[in-house]
DRENDO-1510 file (C-alpha; in Angstrom, 1 decimal, always signed):
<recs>
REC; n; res; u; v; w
REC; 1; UNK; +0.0; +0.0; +0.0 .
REC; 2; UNK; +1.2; +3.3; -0.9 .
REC; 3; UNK; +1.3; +6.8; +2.0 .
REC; 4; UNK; -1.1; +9.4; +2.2 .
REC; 5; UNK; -0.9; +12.1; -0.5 .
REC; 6; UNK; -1.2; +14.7; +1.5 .
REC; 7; UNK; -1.6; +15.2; +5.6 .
REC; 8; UNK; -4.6; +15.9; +7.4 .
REC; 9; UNK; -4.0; +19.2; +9.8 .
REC; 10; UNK; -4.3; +19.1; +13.5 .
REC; 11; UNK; -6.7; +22.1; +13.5 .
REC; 12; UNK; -9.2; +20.1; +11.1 .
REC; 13; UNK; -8.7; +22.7; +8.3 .
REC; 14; UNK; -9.5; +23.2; +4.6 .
REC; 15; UNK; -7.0; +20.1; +3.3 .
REC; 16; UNK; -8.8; +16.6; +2.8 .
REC; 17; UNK; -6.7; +13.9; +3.6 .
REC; 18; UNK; -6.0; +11.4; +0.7 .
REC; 19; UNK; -5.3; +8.2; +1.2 .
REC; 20; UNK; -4.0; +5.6; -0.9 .
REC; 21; UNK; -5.1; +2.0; -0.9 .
REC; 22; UNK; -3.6; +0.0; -4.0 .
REC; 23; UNK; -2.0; -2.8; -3.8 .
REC; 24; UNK; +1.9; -3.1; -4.3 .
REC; 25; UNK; +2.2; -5.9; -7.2 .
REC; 26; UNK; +2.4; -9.2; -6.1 .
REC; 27; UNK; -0.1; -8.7; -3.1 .
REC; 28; UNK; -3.6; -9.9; -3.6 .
REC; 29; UNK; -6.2; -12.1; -1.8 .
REC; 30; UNK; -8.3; -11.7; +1.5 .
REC; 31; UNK; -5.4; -10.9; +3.7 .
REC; 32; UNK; -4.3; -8.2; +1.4 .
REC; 33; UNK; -7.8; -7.2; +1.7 .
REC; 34; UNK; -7.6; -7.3; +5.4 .
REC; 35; UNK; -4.6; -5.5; +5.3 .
REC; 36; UNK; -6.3; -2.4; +3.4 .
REC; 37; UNK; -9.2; -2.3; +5.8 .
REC; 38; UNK; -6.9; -2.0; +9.0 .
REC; 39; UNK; -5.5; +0.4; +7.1 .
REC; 40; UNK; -8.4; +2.1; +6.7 .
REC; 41; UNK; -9.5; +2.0; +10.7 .
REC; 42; UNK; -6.5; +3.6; +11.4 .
REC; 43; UNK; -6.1; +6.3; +9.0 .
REC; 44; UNK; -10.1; +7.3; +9.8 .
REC; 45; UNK; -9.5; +6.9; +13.7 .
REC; 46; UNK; -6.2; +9.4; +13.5 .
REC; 47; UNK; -8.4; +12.0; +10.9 .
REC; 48; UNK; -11.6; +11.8; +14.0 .
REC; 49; UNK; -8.8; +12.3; +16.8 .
REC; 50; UNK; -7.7; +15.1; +14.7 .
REC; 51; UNK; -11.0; +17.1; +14.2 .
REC; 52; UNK; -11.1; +16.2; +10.5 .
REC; 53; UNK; -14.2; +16.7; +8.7 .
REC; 54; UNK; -13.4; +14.8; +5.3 .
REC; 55; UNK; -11.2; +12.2; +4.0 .
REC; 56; UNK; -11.0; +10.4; +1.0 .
REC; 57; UNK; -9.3; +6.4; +0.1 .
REC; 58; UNK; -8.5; +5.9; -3.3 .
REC; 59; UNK; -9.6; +2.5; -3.7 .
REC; 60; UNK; -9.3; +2.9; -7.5 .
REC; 61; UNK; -11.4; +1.0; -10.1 .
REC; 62; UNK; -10.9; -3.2; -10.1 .
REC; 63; UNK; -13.1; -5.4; -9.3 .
REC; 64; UNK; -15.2; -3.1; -6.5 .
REC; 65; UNK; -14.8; -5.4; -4.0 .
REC; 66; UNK; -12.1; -3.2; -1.5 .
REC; 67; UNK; -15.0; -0.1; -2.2 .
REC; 68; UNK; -17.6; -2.3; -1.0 .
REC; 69; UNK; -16.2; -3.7; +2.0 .
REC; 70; UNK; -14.7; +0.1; +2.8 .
REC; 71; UNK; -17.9; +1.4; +2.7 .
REC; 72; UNK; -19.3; -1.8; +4.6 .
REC; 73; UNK; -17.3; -1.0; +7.6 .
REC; 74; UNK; -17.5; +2.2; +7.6 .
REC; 75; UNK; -21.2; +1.5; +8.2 .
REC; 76; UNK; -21.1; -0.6; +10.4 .
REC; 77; UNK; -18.0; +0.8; +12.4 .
REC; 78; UNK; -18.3; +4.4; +12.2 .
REC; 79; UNK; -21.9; +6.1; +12.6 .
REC; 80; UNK; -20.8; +9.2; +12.7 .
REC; 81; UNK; -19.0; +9.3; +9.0 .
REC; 82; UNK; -21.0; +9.0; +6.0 .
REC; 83; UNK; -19.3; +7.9; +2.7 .
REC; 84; UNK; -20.2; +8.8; -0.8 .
REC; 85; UNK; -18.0; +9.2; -4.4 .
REC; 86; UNK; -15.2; +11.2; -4.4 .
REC; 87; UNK; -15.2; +13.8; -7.5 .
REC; 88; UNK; -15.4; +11.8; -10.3 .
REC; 89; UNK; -13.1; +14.4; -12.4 .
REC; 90; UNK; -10.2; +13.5; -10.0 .
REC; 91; UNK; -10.5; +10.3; -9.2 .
REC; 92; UNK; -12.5; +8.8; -12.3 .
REC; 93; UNK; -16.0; +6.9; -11.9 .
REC; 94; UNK; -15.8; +4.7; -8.9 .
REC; 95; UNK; -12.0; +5.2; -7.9 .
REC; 96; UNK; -12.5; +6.8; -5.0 .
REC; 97; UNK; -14.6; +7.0; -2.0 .
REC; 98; UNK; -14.9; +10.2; +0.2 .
REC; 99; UNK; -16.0; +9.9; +3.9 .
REC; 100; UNK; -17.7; +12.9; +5.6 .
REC; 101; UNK; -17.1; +12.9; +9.6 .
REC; 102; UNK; -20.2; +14.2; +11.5 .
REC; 103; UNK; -19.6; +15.1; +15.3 .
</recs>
């Protein structure tokens, strides 16, 4: 998995945090998967902590099944954060999913 693109301030200002989610070649399967979604936890726990409002995960296109289970435990995990797609000019159709944090 590759780093955030860019960092989520303390303050919970004006820059969205990007994260990253493809695979490096050569990993695939249900722990890769797993992987991602712990991933995913702990990015979206440090952005709450921090006051954030917004971030987004690049998930990019595939097969769809890293968006679902994202946006699967995101609802079941996180009622307070709502997820829907990220601009479709910057990300494409379906390549990313933005989560909106609601204290």
């Amino acid at each position: 998995m590759k780093g955030s693109r860019s960092s989520c301030p303390p303050s919970g200002g004006s820059k969205i945090r990007e994260i990253d989610l493809h695979l490096r070649p050569g990993q695939s399967g249900a722990e890769a998967l797993e992987r991602q979604l712990a991933r995913v936890r702990g990015e979206l726990n440090s952005s709450i902590r921090a006051g954030a409002r917004e971030i987004i995960f690049i998930h990019g296109f595939g097969s769809g099944r890293l968006r679902e289970a994202l946006r699967a435990l995101i609802a079941a995990e996180y009622p307070s954060c709502t997820c829907h797609d990220a601009s479709f000019a910057r990300y494409g159709y379906n390549g990313a999913t933005a989560v909106t944090i609601t204290k």
